[in-house]
Each structure stands twice: as C-alpha cells, then as structure tokens.
C-alpha positions as CSV (number, residue, x, y, z in Angstrom):
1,X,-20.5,230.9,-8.5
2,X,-20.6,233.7,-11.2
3,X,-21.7,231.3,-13.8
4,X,-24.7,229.9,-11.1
5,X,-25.7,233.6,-10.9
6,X,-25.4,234.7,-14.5
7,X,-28.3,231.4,-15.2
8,X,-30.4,232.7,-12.4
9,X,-30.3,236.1,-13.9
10,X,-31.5,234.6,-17.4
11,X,-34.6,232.8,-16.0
12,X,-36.6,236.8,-16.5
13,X,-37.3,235.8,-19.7
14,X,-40.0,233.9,-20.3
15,X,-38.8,231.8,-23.0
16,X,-35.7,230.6,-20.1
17,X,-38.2,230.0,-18.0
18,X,-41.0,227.8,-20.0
19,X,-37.6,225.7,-21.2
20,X,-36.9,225.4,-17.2
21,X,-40.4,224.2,-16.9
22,X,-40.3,222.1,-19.8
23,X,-37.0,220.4,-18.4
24,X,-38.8,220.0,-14.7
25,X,-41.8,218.2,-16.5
26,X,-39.9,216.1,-18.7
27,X,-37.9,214.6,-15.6
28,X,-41.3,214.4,-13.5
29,X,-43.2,212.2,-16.1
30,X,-40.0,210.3,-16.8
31,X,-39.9,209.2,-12.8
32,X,-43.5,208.7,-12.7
33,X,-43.2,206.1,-15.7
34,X,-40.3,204.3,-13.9
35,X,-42.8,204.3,-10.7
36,X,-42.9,200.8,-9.0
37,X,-40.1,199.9,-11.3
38,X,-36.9,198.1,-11.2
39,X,-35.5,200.9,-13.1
40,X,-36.1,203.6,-10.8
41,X,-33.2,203.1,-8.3
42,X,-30.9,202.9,-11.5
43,X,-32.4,205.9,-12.5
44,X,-32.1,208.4,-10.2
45,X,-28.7,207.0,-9.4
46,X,-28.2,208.0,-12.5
47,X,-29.7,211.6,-12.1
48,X,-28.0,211.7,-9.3
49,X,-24.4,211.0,-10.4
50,X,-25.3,212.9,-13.5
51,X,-25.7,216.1,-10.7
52,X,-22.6,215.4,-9.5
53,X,-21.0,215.7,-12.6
54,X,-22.1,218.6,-13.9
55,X,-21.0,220.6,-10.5
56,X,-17.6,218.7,-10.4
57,X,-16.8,219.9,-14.0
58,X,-18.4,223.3,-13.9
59,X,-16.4,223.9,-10.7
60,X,-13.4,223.2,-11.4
61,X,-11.2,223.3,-14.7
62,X,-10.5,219.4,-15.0
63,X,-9.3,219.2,-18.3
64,X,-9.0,215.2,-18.8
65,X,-11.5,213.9,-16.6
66,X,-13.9,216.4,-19.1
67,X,-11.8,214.9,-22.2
68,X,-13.4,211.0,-20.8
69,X,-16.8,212.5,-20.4
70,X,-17.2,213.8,-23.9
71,X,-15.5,210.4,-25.4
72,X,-18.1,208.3,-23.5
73,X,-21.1,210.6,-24.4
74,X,-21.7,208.3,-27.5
75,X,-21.4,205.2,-25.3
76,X,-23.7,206.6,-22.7
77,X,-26.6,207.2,-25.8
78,X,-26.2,203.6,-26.5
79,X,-26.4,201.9,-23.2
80,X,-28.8,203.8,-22.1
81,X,-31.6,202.4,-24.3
82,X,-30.5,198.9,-23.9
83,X,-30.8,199.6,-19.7
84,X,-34.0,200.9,-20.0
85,X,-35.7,198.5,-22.8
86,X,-38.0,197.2,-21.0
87,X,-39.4,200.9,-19.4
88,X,-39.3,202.7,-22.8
89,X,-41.2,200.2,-24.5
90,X,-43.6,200.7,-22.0
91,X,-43.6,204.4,-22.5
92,X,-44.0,203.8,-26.1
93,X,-46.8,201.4,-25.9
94,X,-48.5,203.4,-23.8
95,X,-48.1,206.4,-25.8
96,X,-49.9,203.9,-28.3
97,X,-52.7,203.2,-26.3
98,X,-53.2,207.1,-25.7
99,X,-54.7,207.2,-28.6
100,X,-58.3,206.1,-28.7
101,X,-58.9,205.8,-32.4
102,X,-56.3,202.8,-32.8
103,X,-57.7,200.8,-30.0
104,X,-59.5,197.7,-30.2
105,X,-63.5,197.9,-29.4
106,X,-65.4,194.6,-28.6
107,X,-69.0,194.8,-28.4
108,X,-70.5,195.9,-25.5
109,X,-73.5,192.9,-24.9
110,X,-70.8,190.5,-26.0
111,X,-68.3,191.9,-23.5
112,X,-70.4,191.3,-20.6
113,X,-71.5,188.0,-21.6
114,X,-67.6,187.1,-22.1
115,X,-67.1,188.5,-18.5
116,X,-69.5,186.9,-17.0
117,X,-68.3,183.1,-18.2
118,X,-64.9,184.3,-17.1
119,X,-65.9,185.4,-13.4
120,X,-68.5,181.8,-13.1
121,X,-65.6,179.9,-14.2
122,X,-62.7,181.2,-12.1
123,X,-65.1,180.9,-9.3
124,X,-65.7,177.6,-10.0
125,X,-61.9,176.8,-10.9
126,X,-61.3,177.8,-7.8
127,X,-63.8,176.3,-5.4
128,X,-62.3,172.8,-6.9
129,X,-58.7,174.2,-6.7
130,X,-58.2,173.7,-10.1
131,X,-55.3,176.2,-11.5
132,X,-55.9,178.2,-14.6
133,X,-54.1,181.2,-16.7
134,X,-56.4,183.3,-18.6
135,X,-54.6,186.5,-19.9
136,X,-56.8,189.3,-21.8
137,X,-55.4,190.8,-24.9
138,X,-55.0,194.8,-24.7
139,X,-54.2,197.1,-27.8
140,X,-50.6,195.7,-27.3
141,X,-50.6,192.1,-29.2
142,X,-49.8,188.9,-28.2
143,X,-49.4,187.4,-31.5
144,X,-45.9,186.0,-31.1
145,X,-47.6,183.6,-27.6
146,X,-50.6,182.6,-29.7
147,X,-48.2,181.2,-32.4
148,X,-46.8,179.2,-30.1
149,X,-50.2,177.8,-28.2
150,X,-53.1,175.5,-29.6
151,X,-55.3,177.3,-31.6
152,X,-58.9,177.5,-30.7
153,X,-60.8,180.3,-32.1
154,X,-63.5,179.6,-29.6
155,X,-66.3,181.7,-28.0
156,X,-65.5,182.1,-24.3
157,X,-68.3,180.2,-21.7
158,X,-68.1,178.9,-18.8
159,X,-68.2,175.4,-20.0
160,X,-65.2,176.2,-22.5
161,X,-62.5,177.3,-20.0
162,X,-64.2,174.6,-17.5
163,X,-63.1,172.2,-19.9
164,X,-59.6,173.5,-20.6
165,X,-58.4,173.8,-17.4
166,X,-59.7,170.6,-16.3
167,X,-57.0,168.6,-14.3
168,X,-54.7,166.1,-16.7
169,X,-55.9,167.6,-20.2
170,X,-54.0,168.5,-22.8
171,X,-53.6,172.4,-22.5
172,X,-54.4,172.8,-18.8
173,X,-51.1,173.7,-17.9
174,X,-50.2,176.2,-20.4
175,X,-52.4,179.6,-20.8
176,X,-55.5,180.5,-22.1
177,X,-55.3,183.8,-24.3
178,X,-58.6,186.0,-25.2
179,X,-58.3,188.5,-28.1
180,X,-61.1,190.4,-29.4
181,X,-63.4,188.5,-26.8
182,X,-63.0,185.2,-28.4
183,X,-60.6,182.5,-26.8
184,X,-57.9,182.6,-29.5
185,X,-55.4,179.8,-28.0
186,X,-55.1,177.8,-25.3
187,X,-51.8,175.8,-24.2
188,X,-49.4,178.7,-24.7
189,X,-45.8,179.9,-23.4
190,X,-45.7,182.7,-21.6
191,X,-42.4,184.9,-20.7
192,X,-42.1,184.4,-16.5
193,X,-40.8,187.9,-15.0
194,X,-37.4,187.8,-13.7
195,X,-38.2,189.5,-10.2
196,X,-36.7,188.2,-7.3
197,X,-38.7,189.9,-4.3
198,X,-42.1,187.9,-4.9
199,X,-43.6,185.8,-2.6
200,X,-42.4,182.6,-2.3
201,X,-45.8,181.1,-2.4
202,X,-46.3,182.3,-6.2
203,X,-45.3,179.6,-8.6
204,X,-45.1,179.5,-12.1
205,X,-48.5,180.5,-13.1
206,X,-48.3,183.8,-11.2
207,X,-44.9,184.2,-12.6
208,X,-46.2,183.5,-16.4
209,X,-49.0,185.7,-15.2
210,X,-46.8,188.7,-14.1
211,X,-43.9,187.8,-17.0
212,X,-46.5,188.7,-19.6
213,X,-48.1,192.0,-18.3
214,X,-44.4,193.4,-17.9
215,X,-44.3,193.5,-21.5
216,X,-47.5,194.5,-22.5
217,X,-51.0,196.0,-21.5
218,X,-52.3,193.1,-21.0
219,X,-54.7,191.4,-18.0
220,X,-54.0,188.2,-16.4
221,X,-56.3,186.2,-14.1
222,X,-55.2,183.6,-12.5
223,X,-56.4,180.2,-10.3
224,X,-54.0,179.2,-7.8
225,X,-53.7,175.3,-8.0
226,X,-52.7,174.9,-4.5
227,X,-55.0,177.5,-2.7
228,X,-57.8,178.3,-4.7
229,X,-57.1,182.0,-4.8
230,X,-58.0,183.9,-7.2
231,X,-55.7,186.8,-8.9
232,X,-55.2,189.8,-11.4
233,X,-52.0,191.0,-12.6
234,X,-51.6,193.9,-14.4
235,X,-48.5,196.1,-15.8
236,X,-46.1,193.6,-13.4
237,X,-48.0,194.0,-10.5
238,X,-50.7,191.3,-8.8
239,X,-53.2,191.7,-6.7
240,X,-54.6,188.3,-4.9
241,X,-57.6,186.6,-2.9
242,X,-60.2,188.6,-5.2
243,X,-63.9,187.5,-4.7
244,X,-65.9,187.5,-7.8
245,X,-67.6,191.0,-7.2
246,X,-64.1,192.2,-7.3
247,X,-62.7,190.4,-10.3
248,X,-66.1,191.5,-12.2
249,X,-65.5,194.8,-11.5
250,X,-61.5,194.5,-12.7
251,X,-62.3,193.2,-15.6
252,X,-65.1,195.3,-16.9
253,X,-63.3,198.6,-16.1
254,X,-60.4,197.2,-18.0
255,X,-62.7,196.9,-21.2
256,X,-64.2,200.5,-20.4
257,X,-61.4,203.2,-20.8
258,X,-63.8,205.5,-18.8
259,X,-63.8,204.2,-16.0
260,X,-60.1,203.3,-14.6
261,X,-60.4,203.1,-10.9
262,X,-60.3,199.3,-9.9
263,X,-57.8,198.8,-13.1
264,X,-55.5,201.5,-11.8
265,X,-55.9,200.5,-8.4
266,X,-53.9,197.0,-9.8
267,X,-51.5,198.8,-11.3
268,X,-50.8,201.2,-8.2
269,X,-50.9,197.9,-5.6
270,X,-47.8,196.5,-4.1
271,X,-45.8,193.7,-6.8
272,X,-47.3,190.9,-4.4
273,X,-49.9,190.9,-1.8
C-alpha cells in the first residue's frame, strides 16, 4: 500500500501526469483499433492478466515466480507480434493511408463514370442472378492477387464486367480487380477470411470478398449467385441487400476521403447482416 500511495503522491507533477495521460491514450487507441476484432478478447485478456500480475508481484515478495516473469519477457516481445499480425498491419497500413500526399488520386469525371458502370452492372448482375466479385484497389496494393489473375488492362463499363461475369466464361468465377479506375485483372485468387461466426448463407464469394478486405483497405462488391443480393465488404465486415442508391453512395464516398459516412458506416456494421 505505501508504494500505491507514494505513485499517487507523484502524479502533482505535471510531467507524471501527461506520461499518465499518454499511457491512458496509448491503451484507448490500441482497443479502438482491435474494435470488431478477433483480437480484442485476446487482448484485454491479456491486459487483464497483465493487471493481475503486476498486483500479485508488487504485493507480495515472490522471488521465483518474478525470476519466470523476467525470463519470459523476451518470449512475450516475440509472440506478441506474431498474435497480433494481422491487427498491427492494419495499424500500420492505416497509419499509411493517414497520409494524404502518398495516396492514390483518380480523376474525378472518370471516377464517376467508372462508378456508374459498376452500380448499372451489379444491378443488372443481379436482376439475372448472375454472381460477380469486383474488389476496388485502396492505397494498400493488391499486386501479389493481380499476378495471379488474367490480365486485362481494360476500362471499366457496363458491358465489360457484363461480359466477365457472364455464366460459363472463362474468368466468371474468380474476381475482378479495379486499380487506378481501370479493370486490371479478372480471374484472380483471393485469400477467404478464416471467421467462423458468418452466416451460413455466405459462400465463397462473400468469403473471398471478406478474406481480402481483412488484409487490406480495400472495397469489395459482391453479386450473390443464388439470391441476387447485392453486397459491400469493407475492413472484414459486410454489409448486404444494398439497392443501387446505396451502393452508389458507398462507393463514391470511398473514392472521396472527405466524406466518410456511408464507408465508415460499413466498417462500424455487424461482420454479417
């Protein structure tokens, strides 16, 4: 208890306090980026034990079980990057994208053009319940997929991804990646996430679609095969049965950093709807 009150007693000084408050916002910022997360169970079990700990050890005088902690510290620093792979990438990436000046730009005119074949041919895709993958590059690239798929190197119409996605062709099954708003491949492998708790009713498309946004900044629309429906995934979340008003909106708002409401509101929505 001494010890409890001798901190307490420090915190007068400002500098005690602003490295208090720089603590307090380092943890807050690092919860908020696990958010919706598979990591953030593991990690506040981890704060949580962690807690524990540092009360056990600064109670009591246990001299070995302190003598394990120090001679796993090193082992801790090192698995605890590979647990959180996945998460500090995405911190990284989106530390990245935080700055404006590195970012991609694609021309405004040509944008809305592009958008507009996109949203005529996902409503037509799906009137004919015809399925269809089309995933939109962000500042994060995709390089390593488009490899892998049929390059195109295409302007993106209507016609175009009509064409593509057209029952019993040759890439149809695979998906369709824009980059710089020109259709860059078609036919391509994408990671599928590894989530259990989706719906059973999402195949392998949503899974593709959902696989690839885990791992980067991009956008994914997708044309269920079986139901028509149109969705948008987004940072591992989906959001489905979007009309074209709505998909119009997502997808221009995900081109235009100003304006982050309906692209935000896919990243804040439940991992399956």
């Amino acid at each position: 208890m001494p010890d409890y009150l001798s901190i307490l007693s420090r915190l007068t000084d400002w500098q005690n306090l602003l490295d208090v408050g720089l603590v307090t916002i380092f943890f807050f910022f690092l919860l908020r980026l696990f958010r919706g997360t598979q990591a953030v169970q593991l990690l506040r079990g981890l704060l949580v034990i962690g807690l524990i700990i540092v009360v056990i050890t600064r109670s009591f005088d246990l001299t070995a079980f302190s003598w394990l902690l120090k001679s796993s510290s090193t082992a801790l620093l090192v698995a605890i990057p590979v647990i959180f792979q996945p998460e500090l990438r995405r911190a990284l990436e989106r530390v990245g994208r935080g700055m404006p000046f590195l970012n991609r730009r694609v021309d405004g005119a040509l944008t809305q053009e592009m958008i507009s074949a996109i949203v005529r041919a996902c409503t037509q895709l799906a009137d004919n319940q015809h399925g269809a993958l089309i995933v939109l590059e962000g500042t994060t690239g995709l390089g390593e997929y488009i490899d892998r798929g049929v390059s195109v190197d295409s302007e993106v119409t209507a016609e175009m991804l009509l064409t593509i996605f057209f029952p019993n062709t040759a890439l149809h099954d695979g998906a369709l990646i824009v980059r710089d708003g020109r259709i860059a491949a078609a036919g391509c492998v994408l990671p599928l996430t590894s989530r259990d708790t989706l719906d059973s009713q999402l195949g392998t498309r949503h899974r593709a679609a959902i696989g690839v946004t885990e791992q980067s900044d991009a956008l994914s629309v997708v044309v269920s095969e079986e139901t028509g429906v149109i969705s948008v995934a987004r940072n591992g979340r989906i959001v489905r049965r979007l009309d074209d008003n709505r998909l119009r909106r997502i997808l221009t708002d995900f081109y235009d950093p100003r304006n982050q409401a309906t692209v935000d509101a896919v990243e804040n929505a439940p991992h399956a709807q």
